[in-house]
SERO-4910 file (N, C-alpha, C, O; in steps of 0.05 Angstrom, whole numbers):
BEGIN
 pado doro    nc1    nc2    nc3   cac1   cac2   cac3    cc1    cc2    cc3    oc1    oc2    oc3
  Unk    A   -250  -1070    186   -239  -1044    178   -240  -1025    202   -262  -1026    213
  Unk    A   -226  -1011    211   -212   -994    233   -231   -974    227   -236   -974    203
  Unk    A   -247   -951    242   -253   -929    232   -240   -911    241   -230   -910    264
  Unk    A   -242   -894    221   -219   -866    226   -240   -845    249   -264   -844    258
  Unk    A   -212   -827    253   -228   -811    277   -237   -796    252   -232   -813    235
  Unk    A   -243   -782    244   -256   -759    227   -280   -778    228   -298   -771    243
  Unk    A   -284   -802    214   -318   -821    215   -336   -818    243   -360   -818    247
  Unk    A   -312   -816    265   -326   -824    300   -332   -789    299   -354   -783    310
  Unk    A   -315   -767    289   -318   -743    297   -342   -737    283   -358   -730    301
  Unk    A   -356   -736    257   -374   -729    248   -400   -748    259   -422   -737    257
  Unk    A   -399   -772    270   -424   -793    281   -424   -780    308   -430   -794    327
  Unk    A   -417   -754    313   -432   -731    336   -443   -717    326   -429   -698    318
  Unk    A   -466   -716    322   -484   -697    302   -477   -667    316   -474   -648    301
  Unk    A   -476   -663    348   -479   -633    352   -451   -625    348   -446   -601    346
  Unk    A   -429   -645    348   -398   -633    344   -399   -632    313   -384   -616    302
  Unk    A   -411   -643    300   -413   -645    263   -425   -613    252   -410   -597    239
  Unk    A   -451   -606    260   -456   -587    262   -450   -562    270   -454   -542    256
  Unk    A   -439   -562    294   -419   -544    308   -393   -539    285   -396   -521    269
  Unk    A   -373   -553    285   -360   -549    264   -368   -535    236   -354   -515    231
  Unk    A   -384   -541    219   -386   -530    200   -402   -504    207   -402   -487    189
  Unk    A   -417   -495    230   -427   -465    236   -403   -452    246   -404   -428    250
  Unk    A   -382   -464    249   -361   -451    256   -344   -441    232   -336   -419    225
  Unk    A   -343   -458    225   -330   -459    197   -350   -438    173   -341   -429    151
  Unk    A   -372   -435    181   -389   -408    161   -391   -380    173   -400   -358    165
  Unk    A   -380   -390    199   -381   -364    215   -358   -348    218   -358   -325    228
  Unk    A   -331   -366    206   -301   -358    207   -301   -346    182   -289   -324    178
  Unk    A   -316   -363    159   -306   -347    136   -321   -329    132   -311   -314    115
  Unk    A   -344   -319    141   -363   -293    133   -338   -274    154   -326   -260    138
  Unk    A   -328   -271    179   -322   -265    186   -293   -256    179   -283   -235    186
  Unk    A   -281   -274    164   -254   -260    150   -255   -246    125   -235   -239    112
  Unk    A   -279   -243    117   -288   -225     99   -308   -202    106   -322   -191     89
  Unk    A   -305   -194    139   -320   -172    145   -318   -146    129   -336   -130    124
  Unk    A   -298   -146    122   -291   -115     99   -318   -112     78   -331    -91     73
  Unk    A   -323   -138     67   -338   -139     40   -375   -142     49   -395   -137     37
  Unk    A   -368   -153     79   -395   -149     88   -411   -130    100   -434   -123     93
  Unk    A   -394   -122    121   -398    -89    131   -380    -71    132   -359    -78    143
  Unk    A   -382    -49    122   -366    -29    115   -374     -6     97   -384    -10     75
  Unk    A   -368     31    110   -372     45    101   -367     53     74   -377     73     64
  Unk    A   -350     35     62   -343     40     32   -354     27     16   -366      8     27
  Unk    A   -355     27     -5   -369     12    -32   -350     -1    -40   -326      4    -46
  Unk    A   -365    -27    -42   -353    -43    -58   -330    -39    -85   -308    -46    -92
  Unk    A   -356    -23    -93   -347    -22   -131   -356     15   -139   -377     24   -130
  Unk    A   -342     28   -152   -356     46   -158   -345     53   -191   -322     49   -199
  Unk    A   -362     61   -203   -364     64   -227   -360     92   -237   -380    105   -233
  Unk    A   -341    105   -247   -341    130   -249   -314    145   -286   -291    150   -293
  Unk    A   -339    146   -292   -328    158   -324   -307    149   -333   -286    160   -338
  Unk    A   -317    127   -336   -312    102   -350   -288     86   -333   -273     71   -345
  Unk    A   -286     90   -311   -267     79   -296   -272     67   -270   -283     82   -254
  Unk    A   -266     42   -262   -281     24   -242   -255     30   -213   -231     34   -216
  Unk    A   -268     30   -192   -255     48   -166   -262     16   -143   -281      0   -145
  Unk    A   -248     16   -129   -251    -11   -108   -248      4    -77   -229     -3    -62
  Unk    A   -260     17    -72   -253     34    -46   -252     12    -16   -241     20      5
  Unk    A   -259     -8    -17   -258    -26     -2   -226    -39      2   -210    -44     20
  Unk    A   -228    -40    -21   -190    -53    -27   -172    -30    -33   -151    -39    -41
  Unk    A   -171     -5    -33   -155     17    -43   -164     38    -28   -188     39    -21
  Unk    A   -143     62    -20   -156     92     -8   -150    104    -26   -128    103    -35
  Unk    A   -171    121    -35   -177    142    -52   -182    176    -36   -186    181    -12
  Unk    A   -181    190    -56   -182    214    -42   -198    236    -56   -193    236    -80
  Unk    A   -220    259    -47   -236    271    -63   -233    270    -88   -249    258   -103
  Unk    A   -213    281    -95   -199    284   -114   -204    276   -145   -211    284   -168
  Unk    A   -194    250   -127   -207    225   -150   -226    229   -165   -226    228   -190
  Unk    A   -246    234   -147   -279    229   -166   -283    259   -173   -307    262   -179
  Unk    A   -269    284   -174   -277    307   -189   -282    320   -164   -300    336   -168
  Unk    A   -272    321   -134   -274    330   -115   -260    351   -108   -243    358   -124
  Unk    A   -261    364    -85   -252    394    -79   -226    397    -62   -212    417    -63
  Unk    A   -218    370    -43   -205    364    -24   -178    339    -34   -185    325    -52
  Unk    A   -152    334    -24   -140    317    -17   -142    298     -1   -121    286      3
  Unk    A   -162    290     12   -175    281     36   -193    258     33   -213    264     19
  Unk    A   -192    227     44   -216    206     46   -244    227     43   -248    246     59
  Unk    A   -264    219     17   -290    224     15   -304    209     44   -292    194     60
  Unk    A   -322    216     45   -346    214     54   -365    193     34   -385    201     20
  Unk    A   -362    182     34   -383    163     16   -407    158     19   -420    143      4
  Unk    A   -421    178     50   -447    170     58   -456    195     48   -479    198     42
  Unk    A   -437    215     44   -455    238     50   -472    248     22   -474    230      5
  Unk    A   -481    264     16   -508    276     -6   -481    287    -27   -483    277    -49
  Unk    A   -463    302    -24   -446    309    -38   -432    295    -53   -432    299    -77
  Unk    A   -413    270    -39   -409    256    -55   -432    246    -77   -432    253   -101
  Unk    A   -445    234    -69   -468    215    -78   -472    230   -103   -472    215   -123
  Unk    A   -476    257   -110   -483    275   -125   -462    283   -147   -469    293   -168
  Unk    A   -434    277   -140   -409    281   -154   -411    254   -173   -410    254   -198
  Unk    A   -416    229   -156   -421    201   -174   -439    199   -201   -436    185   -221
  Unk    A   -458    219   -193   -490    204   -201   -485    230   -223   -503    229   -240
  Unk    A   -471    248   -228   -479    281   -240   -458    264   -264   -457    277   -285
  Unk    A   -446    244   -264   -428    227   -289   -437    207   -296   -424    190   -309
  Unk    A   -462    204   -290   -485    167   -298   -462    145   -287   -458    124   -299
  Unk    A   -449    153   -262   -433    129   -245   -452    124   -230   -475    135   -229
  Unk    A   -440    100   -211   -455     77   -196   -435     63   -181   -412     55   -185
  Unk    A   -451     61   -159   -442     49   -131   -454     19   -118   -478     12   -114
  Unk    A   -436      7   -114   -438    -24   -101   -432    -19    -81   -409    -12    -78
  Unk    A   -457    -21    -50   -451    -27    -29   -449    -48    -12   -469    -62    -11
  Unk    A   -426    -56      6   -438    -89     23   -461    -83     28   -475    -63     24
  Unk    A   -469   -112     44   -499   -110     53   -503    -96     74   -527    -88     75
  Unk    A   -486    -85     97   -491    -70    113   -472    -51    113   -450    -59    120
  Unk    A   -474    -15    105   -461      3     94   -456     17    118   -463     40    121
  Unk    A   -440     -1    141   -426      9    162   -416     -8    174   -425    -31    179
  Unk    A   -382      4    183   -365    -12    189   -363    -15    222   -382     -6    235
  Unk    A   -348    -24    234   -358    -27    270   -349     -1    275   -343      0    298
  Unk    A   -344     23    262   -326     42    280   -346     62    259   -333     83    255
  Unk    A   -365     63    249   -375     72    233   -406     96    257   -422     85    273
  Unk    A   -406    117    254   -422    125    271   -445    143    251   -438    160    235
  Unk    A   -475    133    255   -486    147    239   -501    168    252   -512    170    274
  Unk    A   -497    183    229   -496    215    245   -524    228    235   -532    251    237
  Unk    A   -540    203    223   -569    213    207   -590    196    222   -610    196    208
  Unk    A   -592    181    244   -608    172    268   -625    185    260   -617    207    252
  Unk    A   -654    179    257   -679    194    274   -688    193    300   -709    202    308
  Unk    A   -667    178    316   -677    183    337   -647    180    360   -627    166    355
  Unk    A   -650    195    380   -620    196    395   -612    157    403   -625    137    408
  Unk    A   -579    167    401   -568    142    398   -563    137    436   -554    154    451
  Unk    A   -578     95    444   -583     77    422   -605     71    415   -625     65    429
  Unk    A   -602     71    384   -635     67    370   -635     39    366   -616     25    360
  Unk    A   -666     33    371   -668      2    369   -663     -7    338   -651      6    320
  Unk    A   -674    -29    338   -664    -46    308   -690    -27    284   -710    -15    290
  Unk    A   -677    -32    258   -697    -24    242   -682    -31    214   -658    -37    214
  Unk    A   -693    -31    196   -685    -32    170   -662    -27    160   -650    -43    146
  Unk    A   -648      5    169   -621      1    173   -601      0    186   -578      8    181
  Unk    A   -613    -17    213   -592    -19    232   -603    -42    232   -626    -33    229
  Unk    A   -606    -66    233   -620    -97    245   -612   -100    270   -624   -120    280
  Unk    A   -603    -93    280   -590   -102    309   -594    -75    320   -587    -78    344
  Unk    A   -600    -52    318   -603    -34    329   -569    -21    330   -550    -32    319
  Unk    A   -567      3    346   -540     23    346   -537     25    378   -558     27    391
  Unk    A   -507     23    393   -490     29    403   -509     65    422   -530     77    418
  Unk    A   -495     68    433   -499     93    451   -472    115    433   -468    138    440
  Unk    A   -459    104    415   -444    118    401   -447    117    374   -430    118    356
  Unk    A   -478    116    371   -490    106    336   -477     87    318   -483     88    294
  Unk    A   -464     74    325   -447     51    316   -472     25    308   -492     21    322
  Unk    A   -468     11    285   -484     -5    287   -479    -33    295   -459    -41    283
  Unk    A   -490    -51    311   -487    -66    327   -482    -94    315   -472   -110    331
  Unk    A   -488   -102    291   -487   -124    281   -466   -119    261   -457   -139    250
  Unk    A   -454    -89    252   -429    -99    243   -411   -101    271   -399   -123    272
  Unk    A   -407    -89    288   -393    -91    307   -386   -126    323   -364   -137    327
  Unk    A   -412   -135    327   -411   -166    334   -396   -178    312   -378   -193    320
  Unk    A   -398   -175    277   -386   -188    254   -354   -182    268   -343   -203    275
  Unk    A   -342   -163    270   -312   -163    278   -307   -170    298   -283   -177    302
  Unk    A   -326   -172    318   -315   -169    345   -305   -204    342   -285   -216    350
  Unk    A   -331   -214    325   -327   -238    324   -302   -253    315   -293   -275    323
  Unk    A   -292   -232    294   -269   -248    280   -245   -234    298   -222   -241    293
  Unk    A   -249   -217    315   -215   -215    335   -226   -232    355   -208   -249    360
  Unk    A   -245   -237    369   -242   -253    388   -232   -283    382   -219   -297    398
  Unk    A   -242   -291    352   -234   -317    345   -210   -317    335   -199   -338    343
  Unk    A   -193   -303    322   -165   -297    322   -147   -293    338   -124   -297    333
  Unk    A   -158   -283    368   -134   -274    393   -143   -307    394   -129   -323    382
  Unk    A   -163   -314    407   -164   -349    413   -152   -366    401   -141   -382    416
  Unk    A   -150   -370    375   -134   -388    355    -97   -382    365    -79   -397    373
  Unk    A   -100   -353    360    -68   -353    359    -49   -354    388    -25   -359    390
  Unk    A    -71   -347    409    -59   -358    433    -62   -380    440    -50   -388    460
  Unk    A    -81   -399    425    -77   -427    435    -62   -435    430    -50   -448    447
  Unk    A    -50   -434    400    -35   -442    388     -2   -445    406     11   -464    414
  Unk    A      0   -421    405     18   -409    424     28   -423    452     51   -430    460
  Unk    A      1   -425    465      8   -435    489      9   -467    495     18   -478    515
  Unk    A     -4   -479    470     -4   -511    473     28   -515    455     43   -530    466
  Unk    A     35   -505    434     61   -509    428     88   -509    450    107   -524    450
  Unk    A     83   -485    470    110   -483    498     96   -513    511    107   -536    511
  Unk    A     69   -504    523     67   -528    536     73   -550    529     88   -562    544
  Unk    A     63   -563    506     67   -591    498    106   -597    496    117   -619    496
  Unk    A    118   -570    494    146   -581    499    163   -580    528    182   -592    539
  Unk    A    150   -565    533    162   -570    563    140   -584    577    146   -584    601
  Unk    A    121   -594    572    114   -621    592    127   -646    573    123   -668    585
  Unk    A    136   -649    556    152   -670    540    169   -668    550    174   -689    563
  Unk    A    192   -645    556    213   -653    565    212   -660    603    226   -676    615
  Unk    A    195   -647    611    188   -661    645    178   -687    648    184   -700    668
  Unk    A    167   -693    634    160   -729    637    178   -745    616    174   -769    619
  Unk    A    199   -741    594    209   -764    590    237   -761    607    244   -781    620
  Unk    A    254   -733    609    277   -733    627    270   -746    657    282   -766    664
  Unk    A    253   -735    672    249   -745    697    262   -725    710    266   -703    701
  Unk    A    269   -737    740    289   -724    759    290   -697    773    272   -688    788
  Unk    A    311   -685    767    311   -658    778    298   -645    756    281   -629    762
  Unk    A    305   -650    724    287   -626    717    256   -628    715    244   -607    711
  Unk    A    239   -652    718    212   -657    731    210   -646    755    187   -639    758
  Unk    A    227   -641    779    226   -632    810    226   -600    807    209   -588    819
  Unk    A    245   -588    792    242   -566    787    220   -555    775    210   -534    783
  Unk    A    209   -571    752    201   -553    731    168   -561    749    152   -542    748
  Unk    A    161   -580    761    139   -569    772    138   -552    789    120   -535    787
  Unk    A    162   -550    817    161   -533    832    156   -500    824    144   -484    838
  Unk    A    169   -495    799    161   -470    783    136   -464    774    125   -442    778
  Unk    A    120   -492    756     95   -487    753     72   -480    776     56   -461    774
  Unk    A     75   -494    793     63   -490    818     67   -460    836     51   -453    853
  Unk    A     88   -446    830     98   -423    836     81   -403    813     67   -384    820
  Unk    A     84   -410    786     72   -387    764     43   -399    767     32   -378    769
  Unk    A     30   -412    768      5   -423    763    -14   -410    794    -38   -411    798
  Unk    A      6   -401    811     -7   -392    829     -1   -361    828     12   -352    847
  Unk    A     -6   -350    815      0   -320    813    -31   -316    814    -44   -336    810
  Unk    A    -45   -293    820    -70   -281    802    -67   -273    785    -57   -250    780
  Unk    A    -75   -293    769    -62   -286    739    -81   -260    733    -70   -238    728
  Unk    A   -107   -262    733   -126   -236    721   -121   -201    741   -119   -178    731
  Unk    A   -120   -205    757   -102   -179    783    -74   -167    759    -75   -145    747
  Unk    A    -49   -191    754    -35   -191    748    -38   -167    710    -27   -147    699
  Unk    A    -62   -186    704    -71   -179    675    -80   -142    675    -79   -122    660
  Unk    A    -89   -148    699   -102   -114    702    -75    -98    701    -68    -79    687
  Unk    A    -65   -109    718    -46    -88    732    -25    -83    707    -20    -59    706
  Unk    A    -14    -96    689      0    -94    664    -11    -75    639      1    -60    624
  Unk    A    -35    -82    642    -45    -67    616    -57    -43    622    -67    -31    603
  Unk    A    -60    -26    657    -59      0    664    -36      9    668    -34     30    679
  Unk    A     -5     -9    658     24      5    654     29      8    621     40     28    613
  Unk    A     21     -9    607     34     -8    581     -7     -7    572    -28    -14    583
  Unk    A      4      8    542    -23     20    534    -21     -5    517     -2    -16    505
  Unk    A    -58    -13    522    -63    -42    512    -66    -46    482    -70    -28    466
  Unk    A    -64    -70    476    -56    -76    437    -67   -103    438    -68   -117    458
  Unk    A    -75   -108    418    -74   -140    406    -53   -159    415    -57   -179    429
  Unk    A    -26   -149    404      4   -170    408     11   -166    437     19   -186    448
  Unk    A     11   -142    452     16   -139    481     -3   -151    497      4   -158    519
  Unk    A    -29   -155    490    -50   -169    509    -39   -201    504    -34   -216    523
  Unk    A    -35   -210    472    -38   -236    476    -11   -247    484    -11   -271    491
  Unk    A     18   -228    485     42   -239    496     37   -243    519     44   -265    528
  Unk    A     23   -225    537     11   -224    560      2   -242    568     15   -254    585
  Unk    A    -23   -251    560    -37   -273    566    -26   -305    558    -35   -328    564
  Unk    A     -8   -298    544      8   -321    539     34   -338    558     43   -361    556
  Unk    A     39   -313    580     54   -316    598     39   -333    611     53   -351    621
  Unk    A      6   -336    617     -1   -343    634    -15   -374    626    -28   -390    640
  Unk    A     -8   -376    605    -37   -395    595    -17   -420    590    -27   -442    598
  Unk    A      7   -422    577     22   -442    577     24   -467    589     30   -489    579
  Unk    A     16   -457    621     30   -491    632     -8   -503    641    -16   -517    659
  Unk    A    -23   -490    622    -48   -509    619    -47   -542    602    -62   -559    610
  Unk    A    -30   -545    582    -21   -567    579      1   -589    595      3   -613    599
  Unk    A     11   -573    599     40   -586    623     36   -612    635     48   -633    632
  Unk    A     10   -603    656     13   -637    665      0   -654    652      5   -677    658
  Unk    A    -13   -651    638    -30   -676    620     -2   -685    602      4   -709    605
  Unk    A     17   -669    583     32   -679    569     50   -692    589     48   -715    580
  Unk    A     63   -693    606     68   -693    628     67   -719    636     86   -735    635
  Unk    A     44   -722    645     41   -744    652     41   -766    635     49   -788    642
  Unk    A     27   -761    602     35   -777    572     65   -795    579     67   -820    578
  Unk    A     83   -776    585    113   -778    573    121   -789    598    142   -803    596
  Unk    A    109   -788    625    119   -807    644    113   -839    643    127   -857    652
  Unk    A     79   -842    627     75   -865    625     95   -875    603    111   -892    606
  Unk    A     90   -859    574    106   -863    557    131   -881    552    135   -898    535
  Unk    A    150   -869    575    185   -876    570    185   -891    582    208   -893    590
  Unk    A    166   -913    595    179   -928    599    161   -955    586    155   -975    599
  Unk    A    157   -950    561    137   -974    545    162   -983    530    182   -971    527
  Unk    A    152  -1020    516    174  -1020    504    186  -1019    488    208  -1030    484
  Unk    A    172  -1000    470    175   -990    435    193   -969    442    212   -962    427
  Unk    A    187   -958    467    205   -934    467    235   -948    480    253   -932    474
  Unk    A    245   -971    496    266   -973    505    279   -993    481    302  -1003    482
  Unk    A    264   -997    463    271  -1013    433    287   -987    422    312   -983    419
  Unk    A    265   -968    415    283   -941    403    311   -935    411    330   -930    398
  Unk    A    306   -938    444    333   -916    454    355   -944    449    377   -933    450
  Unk    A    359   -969    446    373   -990    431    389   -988    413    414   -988    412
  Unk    A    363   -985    391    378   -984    360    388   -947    355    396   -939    333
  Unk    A    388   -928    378    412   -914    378    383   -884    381    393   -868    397
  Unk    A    367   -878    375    349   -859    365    350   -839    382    342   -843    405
  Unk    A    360   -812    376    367   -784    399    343   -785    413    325   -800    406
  Unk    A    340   -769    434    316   -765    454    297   -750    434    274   -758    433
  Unk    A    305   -732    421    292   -710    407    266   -727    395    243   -724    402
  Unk    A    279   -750    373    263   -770    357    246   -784    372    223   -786    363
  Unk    A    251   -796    397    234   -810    407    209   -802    422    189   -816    422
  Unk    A    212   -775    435    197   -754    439    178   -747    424    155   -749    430
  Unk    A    186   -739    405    168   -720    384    153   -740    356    134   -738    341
  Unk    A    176   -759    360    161   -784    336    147   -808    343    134   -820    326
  Unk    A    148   -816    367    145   -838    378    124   -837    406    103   -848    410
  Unk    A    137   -823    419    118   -810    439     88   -790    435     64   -792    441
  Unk    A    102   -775    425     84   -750    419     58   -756    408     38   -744    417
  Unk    A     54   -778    387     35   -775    370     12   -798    387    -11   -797    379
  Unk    A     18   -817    409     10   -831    428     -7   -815    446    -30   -822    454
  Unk    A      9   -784    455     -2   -774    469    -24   -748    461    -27   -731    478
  Unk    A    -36   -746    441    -42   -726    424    -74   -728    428    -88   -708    424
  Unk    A    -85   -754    437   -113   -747    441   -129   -739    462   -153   -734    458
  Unk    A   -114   -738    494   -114   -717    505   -104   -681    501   -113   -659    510
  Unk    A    -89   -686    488    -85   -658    479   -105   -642    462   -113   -620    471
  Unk    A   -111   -650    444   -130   -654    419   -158   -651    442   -167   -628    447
  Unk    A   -162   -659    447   -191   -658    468   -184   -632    478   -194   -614    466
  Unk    A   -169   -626    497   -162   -603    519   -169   -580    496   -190   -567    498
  Unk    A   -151   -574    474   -155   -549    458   -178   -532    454   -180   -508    458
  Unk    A   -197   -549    446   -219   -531    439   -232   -513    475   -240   -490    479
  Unk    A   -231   -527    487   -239   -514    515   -213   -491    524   -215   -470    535
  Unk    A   -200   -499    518   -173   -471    526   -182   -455    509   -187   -433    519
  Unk    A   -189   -459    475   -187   -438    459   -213   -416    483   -211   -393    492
  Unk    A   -237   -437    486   -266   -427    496   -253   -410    519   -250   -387    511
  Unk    A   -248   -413    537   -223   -404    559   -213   -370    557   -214   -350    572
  Unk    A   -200   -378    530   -178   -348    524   -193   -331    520   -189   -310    532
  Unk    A   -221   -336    498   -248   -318    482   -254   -301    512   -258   -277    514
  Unk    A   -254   -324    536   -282   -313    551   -260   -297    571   -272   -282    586
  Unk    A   -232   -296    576   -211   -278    584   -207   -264    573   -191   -250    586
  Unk    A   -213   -252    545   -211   -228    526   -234   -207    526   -233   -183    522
  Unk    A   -261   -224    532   -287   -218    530   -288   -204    566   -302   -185    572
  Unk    A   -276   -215    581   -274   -202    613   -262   -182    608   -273   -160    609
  Unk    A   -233   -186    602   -218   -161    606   -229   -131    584   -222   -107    585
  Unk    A   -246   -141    568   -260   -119    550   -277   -103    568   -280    -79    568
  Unk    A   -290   -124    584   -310   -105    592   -300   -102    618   -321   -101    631
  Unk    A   -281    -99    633   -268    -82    653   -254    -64    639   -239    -51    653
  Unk    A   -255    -57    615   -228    -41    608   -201    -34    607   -186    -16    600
  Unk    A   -200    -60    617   -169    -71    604   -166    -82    590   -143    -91    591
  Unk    A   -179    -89    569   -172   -100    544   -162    -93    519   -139    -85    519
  Unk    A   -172    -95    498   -162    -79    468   -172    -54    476   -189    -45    491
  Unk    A   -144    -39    445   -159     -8    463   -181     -4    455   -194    -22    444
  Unk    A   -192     27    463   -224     41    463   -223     41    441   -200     41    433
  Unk    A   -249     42    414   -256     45    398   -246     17    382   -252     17    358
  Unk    A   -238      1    388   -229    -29    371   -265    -47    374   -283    -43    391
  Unk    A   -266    -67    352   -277    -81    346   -282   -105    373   -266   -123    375
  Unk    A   -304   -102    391   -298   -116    420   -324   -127    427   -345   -113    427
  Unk    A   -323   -151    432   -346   -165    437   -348   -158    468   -371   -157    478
  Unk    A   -325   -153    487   -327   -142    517   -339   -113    522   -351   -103    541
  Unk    A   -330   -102    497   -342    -74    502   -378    -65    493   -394    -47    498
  Unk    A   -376    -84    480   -410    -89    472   -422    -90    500   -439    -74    508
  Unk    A   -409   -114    517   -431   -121    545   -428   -101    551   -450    -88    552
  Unk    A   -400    -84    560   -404    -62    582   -417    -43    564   -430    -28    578
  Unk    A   -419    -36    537   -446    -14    536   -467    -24    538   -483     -5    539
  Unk    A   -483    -53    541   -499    -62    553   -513    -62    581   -537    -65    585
  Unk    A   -495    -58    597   -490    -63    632   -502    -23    626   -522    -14    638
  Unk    A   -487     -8    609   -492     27    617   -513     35    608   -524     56    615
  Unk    A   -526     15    587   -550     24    566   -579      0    577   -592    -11    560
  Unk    A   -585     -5    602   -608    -27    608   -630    -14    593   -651    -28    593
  Unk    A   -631      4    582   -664      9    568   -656      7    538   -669     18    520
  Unk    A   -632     -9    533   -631    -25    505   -625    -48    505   -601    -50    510
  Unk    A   -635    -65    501   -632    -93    514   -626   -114    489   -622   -138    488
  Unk    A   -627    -85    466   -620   -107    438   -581   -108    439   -567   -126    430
  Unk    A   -576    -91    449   -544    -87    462   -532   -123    472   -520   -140    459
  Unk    A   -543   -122    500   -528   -141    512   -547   -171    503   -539   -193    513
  Unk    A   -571   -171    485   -579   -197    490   -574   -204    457   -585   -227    454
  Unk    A   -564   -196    429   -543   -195    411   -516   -210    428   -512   -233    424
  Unk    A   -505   -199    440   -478   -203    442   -476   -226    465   -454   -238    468
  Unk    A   -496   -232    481   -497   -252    496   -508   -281    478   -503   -303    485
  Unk    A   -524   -275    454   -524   -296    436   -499   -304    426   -490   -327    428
  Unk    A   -484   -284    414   -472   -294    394   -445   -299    418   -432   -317    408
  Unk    A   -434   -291    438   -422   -310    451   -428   -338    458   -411   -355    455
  Unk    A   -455   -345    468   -466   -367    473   -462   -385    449   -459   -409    447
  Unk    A   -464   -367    433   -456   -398    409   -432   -404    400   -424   -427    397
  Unk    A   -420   -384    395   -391   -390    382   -378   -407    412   -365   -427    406
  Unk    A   -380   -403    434   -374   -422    459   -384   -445    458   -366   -463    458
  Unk    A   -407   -453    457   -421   -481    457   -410   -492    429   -403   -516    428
  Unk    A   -408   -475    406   -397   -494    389   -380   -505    389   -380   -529    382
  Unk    A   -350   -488    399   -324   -496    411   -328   -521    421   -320   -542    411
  Unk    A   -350   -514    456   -358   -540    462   -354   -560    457   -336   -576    463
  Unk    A   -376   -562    442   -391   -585    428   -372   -599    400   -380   -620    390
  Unk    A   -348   -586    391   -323   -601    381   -305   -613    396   -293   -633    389
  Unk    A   -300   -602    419   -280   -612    432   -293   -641    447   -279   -661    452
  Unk    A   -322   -637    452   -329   -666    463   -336   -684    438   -342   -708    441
  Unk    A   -334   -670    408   -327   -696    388   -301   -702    386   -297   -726    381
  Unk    A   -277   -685    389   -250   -696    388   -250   -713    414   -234   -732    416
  Unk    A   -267   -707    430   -256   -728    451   -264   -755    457   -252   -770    473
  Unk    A   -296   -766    437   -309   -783    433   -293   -803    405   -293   -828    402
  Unk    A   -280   -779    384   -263   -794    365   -245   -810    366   -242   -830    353
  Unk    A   -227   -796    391   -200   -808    403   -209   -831    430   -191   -845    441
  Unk    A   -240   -833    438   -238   -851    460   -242   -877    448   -261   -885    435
  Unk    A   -211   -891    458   -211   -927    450   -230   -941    456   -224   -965    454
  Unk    A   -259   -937    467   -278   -957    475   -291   -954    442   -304   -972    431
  Unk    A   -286   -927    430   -309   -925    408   -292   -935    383   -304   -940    363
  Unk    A   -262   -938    384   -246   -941    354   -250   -970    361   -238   -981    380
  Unk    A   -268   -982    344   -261  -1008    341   -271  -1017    313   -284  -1000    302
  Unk    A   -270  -1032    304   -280  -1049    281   -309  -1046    274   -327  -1047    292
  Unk    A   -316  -1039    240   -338  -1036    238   -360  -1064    231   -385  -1060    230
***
């Protein structure tokens, strides 16, 4: 019996492991709203149940004075709730990354304590919701520009190694031309012209990241076209398109499949630079780059940069440590007969 790659991928205990901390770390993380955040969950109020987490409400609402988002921290509200025998459901940490608490006992940044665990920011911000988001945009810009950039690539190094010729002569001479730009110079210099964003950084960085697959597919589709399943195909009549993408493609997929997880690791740690030069997402966004550089300004808080130097270190090594099980799954010395 043949074993499948998923059997060879999980008989890597640290890529087995890696994976599923990734996988508990994506989904706490796409539910940061319900985990940290200045709003309540649930609130209970004369005889009527309120979701301020999922809905914006306004004083108003609860018997208030104003048209205007409450304050949900402050003594006033709290007092408008409680003066109707209502009740409040808070996440576990009742601050969101942009959340600044303005009731410190001591000037901000305060170390860790009961209600900060991770300690506060030099802008009273608390630090472990901040890492919870930073975590889920850094792992979101990474996903969706890999995505991105191994889809162009994998088609235009398909079409340079099965055509051949001039458009192989060209299309490297170009790569070799864009691949030598400074790309990060380049990155600066763009995002001090156009004011920086999520979709403008990652179109951005997408320009650049593309022909990271190129020659590996590349070279697939040069060995490829000329095997003889594939000169059987082009025979019995099969468009280039088909033979490419059905025939070829799936031959060449476990180099590819290997490469990904290290590109994704790649993009994280080019989002995480350009954060902390300040060219990255704008000021006040959810930023695992902007953590270090208030780290680098704040050395007599050291719960700052050695937080955020963990939790990079792991979400990276885990990447890691999958990509060298996809690459142990797919190596033909290990698929053999059990």
């Amino acid at each position: 019996m043949k074993v499948s790659k998923w059997h060879l991928f999980f008989q890597n205990k640290r890529a087995k492991w890696s994976f599923y901390l990734l996988c508990l770390f994506s989904f706490v993380s796409i539910f940061a709203e319900f985990i940290a955040n200045d709003k309540p969950l649930l609130i209970f109020y004369r005889g009527h149940c309120y979701a301020p987490v999922l809905f914006n409400y306004v004083e108003k609402d609860f018997n208030g004075q104003f048209e205007t988002a409450p304050n949900y921290h402050s003594n006033y509200f709290n007092n408008l709730i409680h003066q109707k025998n209502g009740w409040m459901i808070w996440p576990p940490i009742r601050y969101s990354f942009s959340t600044h608490d303005f009731k410190l006992n001591q000037p901000a940044p305060s170390p860790p304590s009961r209600e900060h665990l991770l300690g506060t920011d030099d802008r009273a911000r608390d630090v472990l919701a901040n890492l919870i988001y930073g975590f889920r945009v850094s792992l979101y810009f990474g996903t969706v520009l890999t995505v991105l950039c191994a889809f162009v690539g994998v088609y235009i190094g398909a079409i340079q190694g099965y055509f051949g010729g001039h458009i192989d002569l060209w299309g490297q001479r170009f790569i070799e031309i864009w691949t030598g730009l400074p790309t990060l110079y380049i990155l600066i210099i763009l995002s001090s012209l156009f004011r920086p964003g999520f979709w403008i950084l990652l179109f951005v960085m997408f320009l650049f990241g593309w022909p990271n697959l190129v020659a590996i597919v590349r070279a697939s589709f040069l060995k490829g076209r000329c095997l003889d399943y594939v000169i059987a195909a082009k025979t019995i009549g099969l468009s280039d398109h088909q033979i490419m993408f059905k025939h070829i493609l799936p031959n060449a997929m476990a180099p590819i499949l290997t490469l990904l997880p290290f590109m994704m690791t790649e993009n994280i740690a080019a989002l995480t630079a350009l954060d902390f030069l300040g060219f990255g997402l704008p000021p006040g966004s959810a930023s695992l780059g902007a953590l270090l550089a208030q780290s680098k300004s704040n050395l007599y808080a050291p719960w700052i940069g050695i937080s955020v130097f963990f939790t990079l270190s792991i979400m990276m090594s885990m990447l890691v440590f999958i990509g060298e099980g996809i690459r142990d799954a797919f190596d033909p010395r290990l698929d053999r007969a059990c």
